[in-house]
PyMOL Python script that loads the backbone (N, CA, C, O; Angstrom):
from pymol import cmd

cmd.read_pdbstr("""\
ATOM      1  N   UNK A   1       1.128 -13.642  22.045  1.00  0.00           N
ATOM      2  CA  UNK A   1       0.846 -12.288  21.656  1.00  0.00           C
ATOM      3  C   UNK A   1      -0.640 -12.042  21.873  1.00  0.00           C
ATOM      4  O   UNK A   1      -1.525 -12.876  21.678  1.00  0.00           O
ATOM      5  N   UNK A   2      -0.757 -11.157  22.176  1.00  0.00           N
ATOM      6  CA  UNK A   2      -2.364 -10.562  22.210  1.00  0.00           C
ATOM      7  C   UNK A   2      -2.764  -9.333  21.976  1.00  0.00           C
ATOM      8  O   UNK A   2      -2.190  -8.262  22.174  1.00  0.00           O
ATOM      9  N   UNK A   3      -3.721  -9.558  21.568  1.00  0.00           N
ATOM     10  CA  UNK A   3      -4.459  -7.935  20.443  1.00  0.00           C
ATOM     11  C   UNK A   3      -5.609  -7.381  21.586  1.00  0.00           C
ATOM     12  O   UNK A   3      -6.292  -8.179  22.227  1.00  0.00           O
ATOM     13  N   UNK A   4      -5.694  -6.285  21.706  1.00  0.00           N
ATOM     14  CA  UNK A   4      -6.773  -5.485  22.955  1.00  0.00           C
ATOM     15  C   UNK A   4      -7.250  -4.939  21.702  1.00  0.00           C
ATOM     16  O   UNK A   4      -6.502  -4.546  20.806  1.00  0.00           O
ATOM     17  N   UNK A   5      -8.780  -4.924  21.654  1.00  0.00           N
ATOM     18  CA  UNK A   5      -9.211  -3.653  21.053  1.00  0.00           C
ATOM     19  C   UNK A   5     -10.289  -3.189  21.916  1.00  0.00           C
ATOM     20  O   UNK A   5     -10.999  -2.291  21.463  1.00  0.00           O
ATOM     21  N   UNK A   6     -10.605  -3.771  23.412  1.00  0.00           N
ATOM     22  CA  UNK A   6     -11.098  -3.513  23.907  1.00  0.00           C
ATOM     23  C   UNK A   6     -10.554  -3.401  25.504  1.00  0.00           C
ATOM     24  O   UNK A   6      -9.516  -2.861  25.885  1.00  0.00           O
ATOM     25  N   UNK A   7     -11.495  -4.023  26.247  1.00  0.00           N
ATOM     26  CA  UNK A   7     -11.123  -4.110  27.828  1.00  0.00           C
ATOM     27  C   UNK A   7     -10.641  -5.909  27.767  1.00  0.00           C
ATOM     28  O   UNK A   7      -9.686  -6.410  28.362  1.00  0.00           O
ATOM     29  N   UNK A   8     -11.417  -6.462  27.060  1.00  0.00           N
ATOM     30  CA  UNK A   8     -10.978  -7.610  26.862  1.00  0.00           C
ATOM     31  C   UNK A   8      -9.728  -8.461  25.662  1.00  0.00           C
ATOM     32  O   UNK A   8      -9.844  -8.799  24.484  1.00  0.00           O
ATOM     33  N   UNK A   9      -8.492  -8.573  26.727  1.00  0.00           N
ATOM     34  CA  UNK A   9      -7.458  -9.406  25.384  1.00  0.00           C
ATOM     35  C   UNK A   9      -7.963 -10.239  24.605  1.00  0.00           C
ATOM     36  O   UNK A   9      -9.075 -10.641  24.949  1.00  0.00           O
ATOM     37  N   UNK A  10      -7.520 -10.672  23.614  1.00  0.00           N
ATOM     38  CA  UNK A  10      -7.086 -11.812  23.051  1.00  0.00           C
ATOM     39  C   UNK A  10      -6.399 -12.393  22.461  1.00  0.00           C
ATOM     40  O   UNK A  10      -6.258 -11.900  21.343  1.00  0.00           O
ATOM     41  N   UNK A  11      -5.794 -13.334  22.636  1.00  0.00           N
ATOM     42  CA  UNK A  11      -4.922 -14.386  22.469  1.00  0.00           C
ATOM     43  C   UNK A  11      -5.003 -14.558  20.651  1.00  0.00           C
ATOM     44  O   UNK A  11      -5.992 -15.109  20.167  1.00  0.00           O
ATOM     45  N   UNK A  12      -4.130 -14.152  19.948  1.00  0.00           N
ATOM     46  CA  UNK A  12      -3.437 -14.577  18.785  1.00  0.00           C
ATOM     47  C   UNK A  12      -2.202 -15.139  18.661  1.00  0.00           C
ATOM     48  O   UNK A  12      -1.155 -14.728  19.159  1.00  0.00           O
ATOM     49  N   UNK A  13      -2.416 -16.353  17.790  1.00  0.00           N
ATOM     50  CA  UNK A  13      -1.539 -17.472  17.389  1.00  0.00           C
ATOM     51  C   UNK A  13      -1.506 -17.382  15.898  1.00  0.00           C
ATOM     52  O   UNK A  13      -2.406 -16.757  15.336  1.00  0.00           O
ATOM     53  N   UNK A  14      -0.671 -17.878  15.289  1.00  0.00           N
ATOM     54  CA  UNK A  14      -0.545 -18.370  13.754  1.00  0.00           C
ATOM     55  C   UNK A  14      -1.266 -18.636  12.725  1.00  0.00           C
ATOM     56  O   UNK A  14      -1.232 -18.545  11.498  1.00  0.00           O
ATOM     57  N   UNK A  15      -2.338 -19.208  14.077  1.00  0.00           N
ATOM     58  CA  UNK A  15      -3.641 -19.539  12.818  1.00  0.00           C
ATOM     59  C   UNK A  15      -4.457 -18.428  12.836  1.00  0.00           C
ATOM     60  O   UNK A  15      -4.702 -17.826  11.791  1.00  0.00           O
ATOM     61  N   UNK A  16      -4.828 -18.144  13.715  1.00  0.00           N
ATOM     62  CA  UNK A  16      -5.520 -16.712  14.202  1.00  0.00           C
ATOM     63  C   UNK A  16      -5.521 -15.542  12.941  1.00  0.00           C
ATOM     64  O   UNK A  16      -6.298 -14.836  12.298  1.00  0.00           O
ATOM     65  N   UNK A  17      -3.883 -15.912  13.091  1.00  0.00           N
ATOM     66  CA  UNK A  17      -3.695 -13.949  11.989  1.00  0.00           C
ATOM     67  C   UNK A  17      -3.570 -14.509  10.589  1.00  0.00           C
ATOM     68  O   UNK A  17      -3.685 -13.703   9.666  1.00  0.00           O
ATOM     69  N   UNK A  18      -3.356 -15.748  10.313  1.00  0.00           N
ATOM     70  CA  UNK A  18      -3.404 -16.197   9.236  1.00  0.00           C
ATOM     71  C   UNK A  18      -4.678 -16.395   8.496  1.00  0.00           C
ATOM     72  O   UNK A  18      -4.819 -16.220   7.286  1.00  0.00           O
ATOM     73  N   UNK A  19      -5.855 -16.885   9.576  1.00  0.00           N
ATOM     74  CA  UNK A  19      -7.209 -16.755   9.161  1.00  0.00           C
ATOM     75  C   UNK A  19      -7.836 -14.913   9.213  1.00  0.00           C
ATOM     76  O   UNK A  19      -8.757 -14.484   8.519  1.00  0.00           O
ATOM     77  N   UNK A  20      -7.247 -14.326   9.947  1.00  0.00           N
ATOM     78  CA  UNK A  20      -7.545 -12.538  10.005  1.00  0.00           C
ATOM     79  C   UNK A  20      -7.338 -12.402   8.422  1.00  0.00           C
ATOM     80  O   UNK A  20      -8.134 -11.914   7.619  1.00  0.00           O
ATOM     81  N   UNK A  21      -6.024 -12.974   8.159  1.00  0.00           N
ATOM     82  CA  UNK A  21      -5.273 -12.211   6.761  1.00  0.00           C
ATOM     83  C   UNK A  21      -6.175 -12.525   5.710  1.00  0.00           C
ATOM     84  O   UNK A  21      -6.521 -11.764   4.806  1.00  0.00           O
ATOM     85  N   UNK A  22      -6.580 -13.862   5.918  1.00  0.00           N
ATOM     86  CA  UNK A  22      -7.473 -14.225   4.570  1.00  0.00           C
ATOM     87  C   UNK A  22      -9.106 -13.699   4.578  1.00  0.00           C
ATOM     88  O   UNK A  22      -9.662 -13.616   3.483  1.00  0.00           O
ATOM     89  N   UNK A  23      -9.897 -13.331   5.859  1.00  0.00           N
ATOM     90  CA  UNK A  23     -10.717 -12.513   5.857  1.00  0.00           C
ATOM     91  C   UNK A  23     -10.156 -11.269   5.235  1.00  0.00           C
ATOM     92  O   UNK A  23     -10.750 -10.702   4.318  1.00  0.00           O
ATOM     93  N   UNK A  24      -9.054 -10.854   5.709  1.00  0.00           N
ATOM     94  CA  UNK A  24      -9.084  -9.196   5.095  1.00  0.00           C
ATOM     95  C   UNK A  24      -8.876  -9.221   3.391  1.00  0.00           C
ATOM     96  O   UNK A  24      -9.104  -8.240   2.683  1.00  0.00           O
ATOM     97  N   UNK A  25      -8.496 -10.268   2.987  1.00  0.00           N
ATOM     98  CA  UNK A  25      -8.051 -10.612   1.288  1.00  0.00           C
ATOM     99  C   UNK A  25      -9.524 -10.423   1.000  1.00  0.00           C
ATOM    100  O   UNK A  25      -9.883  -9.397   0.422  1.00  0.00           O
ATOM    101  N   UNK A  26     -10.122 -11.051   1.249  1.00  0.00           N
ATOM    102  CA  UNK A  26     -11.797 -10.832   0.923  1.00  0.00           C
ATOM    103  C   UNK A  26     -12.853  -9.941   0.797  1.00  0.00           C
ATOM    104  O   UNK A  26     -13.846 -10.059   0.079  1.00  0.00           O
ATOM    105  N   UNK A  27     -12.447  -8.695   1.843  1.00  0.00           N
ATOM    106  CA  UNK A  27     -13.026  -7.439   2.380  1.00  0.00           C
ATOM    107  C   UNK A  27     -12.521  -6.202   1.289  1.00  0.00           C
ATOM    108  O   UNK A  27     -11.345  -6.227   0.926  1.00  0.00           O
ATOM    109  N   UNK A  28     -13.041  -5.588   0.998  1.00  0.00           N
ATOM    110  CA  UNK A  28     -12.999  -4.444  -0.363  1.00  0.00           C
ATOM    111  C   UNK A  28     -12.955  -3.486   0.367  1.00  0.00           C
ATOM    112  O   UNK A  28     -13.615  -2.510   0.009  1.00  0.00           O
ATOM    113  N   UNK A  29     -12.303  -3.411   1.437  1.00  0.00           N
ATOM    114  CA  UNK A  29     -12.146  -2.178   2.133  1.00  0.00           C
ATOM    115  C   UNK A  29     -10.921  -1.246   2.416  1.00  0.00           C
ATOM    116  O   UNK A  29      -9.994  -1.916   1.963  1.00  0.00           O
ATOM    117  N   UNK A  30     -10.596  -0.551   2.709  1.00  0.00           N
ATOM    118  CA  UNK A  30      -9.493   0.478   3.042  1.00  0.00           C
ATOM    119  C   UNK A  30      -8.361  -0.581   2.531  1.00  0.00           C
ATOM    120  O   UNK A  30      -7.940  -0.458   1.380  1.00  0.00           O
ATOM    121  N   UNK A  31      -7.982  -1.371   3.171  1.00  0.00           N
ATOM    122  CA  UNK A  31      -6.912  -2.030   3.817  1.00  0.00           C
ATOM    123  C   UNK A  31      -6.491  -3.462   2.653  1.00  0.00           C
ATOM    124  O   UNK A  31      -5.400  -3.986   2.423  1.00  0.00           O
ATOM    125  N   UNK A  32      -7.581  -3.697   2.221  1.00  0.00           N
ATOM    126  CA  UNK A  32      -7.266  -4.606   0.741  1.00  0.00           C
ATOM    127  C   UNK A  32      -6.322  -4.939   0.411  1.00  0.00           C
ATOM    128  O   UNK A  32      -5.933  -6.098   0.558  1.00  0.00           O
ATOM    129  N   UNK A  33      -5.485  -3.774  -0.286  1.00  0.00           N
ATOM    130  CA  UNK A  33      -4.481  -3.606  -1.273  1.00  0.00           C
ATOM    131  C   UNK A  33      -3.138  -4.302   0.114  1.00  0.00           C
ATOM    132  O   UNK A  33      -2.155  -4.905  -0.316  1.00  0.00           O
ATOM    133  N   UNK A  34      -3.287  -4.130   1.450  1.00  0.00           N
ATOM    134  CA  UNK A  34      -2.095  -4.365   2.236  1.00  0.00           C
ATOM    135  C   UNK A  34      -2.212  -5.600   2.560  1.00  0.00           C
ATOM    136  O   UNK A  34      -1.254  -6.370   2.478  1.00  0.00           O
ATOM    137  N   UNK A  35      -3.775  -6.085   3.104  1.00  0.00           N
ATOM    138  CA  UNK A  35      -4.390  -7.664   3.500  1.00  0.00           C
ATOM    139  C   UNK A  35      -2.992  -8.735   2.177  1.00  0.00           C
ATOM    140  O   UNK A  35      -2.035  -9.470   2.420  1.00  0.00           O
ATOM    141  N   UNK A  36      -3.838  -8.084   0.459  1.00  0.00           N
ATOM    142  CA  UNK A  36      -2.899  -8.904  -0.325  1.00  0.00           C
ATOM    143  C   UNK A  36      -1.553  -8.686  -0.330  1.00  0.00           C
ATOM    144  O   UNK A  36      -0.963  -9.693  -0.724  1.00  0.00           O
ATOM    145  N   UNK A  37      -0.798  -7.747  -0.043  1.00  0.00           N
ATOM    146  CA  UNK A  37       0.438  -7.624  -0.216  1.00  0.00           C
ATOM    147  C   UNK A  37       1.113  -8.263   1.008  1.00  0.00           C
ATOM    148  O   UNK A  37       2.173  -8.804   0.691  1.00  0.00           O
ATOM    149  N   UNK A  38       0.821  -8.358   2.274  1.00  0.00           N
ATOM    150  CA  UNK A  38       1.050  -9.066   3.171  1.00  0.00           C
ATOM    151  C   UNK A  38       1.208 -10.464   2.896  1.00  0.00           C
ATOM    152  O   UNK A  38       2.238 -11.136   2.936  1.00  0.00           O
ATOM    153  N   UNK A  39      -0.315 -10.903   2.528  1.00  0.00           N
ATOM    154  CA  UNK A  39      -0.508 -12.212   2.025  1.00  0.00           C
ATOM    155  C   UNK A  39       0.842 -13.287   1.130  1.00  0.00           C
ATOM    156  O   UNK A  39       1.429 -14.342   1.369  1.00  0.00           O
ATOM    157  N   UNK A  40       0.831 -12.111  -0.112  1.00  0.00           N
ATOM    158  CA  UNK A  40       1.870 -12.779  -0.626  1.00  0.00           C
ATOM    159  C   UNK A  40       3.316 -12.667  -0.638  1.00  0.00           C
ATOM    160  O   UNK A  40       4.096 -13.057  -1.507  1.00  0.00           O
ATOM    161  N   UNK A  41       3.635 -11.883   0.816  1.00  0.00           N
ATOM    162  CA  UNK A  41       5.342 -11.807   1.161  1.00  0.00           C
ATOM    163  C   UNK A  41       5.233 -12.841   1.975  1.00  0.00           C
ATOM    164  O   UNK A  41       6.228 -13.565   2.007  1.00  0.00           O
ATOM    165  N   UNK A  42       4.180 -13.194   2.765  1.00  0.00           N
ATOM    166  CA  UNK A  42       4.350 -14.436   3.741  1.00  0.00           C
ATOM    167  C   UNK A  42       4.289 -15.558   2.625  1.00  0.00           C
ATOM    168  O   UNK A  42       5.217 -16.342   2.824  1.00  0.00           O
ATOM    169  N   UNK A  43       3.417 -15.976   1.356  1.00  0.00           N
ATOM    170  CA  UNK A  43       3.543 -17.774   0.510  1.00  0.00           C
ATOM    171  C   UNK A  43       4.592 -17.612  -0.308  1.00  0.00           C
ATOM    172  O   UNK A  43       4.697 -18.533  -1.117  1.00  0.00           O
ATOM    173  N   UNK A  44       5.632 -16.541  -0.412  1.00  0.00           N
ATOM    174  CA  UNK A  44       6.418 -16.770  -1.501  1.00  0.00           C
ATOM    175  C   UNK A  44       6.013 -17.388  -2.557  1.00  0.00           C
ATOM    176  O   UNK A  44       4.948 -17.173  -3.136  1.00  0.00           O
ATOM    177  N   UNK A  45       6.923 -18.260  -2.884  1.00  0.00           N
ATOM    178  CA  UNK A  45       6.043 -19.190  -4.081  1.00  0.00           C
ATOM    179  C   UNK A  45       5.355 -20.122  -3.897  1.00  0.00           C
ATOM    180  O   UNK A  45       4.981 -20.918  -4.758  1.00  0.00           O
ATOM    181  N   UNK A  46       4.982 -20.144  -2.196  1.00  0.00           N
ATOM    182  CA  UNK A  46       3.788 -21.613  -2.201  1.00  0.00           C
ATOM    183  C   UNK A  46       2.705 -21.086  -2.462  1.00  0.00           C
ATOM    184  O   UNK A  46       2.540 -19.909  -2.784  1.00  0.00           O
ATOM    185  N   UNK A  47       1.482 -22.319  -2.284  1.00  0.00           N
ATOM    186  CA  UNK A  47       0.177 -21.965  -2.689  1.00  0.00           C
ATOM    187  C   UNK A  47      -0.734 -20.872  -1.577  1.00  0.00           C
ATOM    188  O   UNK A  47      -1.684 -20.124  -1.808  1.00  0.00           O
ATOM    189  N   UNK A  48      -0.052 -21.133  -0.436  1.00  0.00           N
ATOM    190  CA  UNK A  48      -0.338 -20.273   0.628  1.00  0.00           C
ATOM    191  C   UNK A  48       0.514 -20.444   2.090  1.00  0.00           C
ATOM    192  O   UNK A  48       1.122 -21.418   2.534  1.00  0.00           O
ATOM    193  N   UNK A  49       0.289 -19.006   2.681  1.00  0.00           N
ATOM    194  CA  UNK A  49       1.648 -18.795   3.700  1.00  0.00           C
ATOM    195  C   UNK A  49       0.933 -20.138   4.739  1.00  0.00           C
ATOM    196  O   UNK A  49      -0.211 -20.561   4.906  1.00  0.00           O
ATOM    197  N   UNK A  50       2.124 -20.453   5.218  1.00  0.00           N
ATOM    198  CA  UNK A  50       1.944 -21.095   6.500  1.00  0.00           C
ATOM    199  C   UNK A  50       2.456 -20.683   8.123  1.00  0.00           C
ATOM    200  O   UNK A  50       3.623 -20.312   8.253  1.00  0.00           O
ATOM    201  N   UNK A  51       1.702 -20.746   9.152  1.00  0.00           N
ATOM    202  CA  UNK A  51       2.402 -20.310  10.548  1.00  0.00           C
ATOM    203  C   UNK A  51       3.581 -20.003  10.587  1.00  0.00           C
ATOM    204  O   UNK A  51       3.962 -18.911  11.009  1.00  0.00           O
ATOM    205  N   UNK A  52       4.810 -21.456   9.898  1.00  0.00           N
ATOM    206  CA  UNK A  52       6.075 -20.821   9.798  1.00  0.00           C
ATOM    207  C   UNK A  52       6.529 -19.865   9.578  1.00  0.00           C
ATOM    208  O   UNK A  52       7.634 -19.558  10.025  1.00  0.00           O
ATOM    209  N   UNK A  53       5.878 -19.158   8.883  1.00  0.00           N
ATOM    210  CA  UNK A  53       6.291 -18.005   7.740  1.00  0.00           C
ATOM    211  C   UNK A  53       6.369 -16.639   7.834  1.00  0.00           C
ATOM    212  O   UNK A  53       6.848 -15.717   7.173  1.00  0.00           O
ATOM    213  N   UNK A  54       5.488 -16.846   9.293  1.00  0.00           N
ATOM    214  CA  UNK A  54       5.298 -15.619  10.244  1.00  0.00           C
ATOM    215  C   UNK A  54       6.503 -15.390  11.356  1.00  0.00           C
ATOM    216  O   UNK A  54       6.810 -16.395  11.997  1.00  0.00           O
ATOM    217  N   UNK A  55       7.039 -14.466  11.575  1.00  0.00           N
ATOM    218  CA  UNK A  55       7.728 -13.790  12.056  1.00  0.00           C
ATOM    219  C   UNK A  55       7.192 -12.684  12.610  1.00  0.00           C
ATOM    220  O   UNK A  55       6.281 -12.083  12.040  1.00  0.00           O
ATOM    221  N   UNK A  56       7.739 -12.252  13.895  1.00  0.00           N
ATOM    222  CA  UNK A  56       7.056 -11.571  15.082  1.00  0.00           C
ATOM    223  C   UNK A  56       8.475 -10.394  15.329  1.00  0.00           C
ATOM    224  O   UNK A  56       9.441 -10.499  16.085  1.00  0.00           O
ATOM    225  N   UNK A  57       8.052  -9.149  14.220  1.00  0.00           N
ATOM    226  CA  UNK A  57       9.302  -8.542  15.066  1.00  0.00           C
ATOM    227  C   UNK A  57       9.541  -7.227  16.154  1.00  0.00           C
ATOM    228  O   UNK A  57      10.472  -6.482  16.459  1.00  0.00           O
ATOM    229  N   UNK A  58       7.867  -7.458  16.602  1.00  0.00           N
ATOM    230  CA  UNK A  58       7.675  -6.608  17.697  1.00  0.00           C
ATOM    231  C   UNK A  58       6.351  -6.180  17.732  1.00  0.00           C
ATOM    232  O   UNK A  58       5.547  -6.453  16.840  1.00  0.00           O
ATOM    233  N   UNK A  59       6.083  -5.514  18.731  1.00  0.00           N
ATOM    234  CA  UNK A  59       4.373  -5.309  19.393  1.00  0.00           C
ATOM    235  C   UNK A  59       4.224  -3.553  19.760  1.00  0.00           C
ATOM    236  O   UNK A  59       5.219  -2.839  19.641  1.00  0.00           O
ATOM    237  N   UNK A  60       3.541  -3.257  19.989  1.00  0.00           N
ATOM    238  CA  UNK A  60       2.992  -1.657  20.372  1.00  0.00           C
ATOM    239  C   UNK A  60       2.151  -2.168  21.774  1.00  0.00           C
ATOM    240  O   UNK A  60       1.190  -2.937  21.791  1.00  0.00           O
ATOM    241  N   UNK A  61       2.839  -1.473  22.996  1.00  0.00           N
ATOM    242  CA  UNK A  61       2.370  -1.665  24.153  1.00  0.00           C
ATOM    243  C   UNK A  61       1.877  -0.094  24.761  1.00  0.00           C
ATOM    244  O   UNK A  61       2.638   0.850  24.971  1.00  0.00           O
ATOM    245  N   UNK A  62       0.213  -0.123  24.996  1.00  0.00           N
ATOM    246  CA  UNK A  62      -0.264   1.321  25.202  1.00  0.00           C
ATOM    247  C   UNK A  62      -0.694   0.760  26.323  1.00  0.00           C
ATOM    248  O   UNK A  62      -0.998  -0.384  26.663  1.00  0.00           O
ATOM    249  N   UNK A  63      -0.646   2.052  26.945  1.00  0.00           N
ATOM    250  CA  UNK A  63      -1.303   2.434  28.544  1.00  0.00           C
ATOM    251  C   UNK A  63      -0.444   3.305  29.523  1.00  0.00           C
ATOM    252  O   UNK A  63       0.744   3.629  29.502  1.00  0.00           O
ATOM    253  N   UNK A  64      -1.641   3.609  30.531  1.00  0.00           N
ATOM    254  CA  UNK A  64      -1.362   4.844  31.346  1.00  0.00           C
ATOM    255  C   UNK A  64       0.422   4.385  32.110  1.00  0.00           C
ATOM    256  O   UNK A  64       0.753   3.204  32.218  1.00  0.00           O
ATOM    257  N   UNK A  65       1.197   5.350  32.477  1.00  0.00           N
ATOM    258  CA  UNK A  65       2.458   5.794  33.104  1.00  0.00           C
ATOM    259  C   UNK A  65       2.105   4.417  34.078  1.00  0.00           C
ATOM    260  O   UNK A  65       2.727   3.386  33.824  1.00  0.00           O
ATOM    261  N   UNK A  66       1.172   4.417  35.112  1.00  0.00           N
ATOM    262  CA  UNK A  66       1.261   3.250  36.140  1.00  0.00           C
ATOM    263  C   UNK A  66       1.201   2.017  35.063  1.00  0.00           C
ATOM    264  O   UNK A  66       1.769   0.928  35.153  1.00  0.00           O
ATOM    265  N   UNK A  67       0.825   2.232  34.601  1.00  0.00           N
ATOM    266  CA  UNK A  67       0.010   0.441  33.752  1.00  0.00           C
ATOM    267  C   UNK A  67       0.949  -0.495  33.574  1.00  0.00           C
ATOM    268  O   UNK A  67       0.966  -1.645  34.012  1.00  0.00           O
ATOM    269  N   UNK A  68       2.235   0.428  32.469  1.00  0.00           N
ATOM    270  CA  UNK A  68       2.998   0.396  32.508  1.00  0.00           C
ATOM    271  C   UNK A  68       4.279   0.592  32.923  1.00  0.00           C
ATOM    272  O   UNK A  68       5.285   0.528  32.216  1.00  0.00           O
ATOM    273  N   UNK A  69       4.212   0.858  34.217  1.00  0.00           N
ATOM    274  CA  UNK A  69       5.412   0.705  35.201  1.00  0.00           C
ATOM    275  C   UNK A  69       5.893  -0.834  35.638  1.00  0.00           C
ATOM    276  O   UNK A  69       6.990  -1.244  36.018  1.00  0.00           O
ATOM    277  N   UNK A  70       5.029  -1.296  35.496  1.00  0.00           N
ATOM    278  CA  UNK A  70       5.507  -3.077  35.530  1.00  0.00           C
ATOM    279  C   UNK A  70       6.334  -3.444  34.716  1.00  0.00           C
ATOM    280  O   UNK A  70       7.039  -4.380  35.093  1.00  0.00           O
ATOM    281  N   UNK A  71       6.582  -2.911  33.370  1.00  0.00           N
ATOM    282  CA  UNK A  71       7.446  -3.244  32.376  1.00  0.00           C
ATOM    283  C   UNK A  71       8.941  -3.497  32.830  1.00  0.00           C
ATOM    284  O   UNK A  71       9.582  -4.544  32.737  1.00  0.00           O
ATOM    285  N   UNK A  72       9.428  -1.991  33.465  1.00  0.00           N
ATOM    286  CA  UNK A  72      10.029  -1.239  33.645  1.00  0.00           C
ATOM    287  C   UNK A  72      11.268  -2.326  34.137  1.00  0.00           C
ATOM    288  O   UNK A  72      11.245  -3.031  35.146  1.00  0.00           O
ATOM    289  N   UNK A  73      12.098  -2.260  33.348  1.00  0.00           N
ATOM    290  CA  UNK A  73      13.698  -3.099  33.260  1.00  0.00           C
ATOM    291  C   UNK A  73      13.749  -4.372  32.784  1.00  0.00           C
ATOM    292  O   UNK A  73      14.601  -5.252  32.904  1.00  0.00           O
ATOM    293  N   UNK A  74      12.508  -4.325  32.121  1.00  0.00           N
ATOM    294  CA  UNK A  74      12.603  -5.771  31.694  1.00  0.00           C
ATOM    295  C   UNK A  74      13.682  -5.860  30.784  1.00  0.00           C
ATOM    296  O   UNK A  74      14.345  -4.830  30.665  1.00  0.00           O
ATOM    297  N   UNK A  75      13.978  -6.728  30.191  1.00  0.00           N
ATOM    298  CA  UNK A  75      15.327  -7.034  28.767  1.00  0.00           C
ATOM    299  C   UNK A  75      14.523  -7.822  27.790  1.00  0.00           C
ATOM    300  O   UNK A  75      15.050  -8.842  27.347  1.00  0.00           O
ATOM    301  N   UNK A  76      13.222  -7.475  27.351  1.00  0.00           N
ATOM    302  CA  UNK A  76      12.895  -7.735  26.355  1.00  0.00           C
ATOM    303  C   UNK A  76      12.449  -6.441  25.936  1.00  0.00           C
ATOM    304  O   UNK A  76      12.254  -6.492  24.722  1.00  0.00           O
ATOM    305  N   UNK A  77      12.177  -5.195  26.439  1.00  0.00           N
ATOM    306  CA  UNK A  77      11.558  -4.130  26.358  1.00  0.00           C
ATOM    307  C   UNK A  77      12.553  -2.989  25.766  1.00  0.00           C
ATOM    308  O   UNK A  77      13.451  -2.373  26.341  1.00  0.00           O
ATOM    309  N   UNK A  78      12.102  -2.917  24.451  1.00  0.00           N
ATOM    310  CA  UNK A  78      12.970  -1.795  24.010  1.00  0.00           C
ATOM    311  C   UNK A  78      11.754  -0.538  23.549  1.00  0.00           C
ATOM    312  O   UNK A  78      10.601  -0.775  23.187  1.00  0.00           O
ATOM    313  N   UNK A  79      12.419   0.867  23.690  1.00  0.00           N
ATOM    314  CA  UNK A  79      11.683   2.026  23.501  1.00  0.00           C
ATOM    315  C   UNK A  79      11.613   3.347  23.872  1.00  0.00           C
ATOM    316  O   UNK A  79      10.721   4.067  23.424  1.00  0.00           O
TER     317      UNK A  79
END
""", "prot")
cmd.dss("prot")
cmd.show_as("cartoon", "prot")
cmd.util.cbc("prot")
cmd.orient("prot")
């Protein structure tokens, strides 16, 4: 999976968004209240979520009509 917030991708893995999540637990900003509620649907009752725990049940793919014409019939692509 990979996150654009720019011109340049990057590559997120398990640990990645798992270390994102626990920066955002920390941050007193907008998004707080979701960072923790996230947090604790992924550890259930452990002490903290692990990679396993994450589940991937889809992505937001932006760009221009050509960009995305490559997609086009794939069978993973629903939308």
């Amino acid at each position: 999976m990979y996150i654009c917030r720019s011109a340049k991708p990057t590559e997120v893995n398990g640990k990645s968004f798992l270390d994102a999540l626990e920066q955002g637990r920390h941050l007193q900003g907008l998004y707080h209240y979701e960072f923790n509620r996230i947090y604790d649907y992924l550890k259930k009752d452990k002490k903290e979520p692990q990679e396993s725990d994450i589940r991937i049940l889809g992505v937001v793919v932006t760009g221009t009509a050509k960009q995305l014409q490559s997609l086009n019939g794939q069978p993973y692509l629903r939308g």
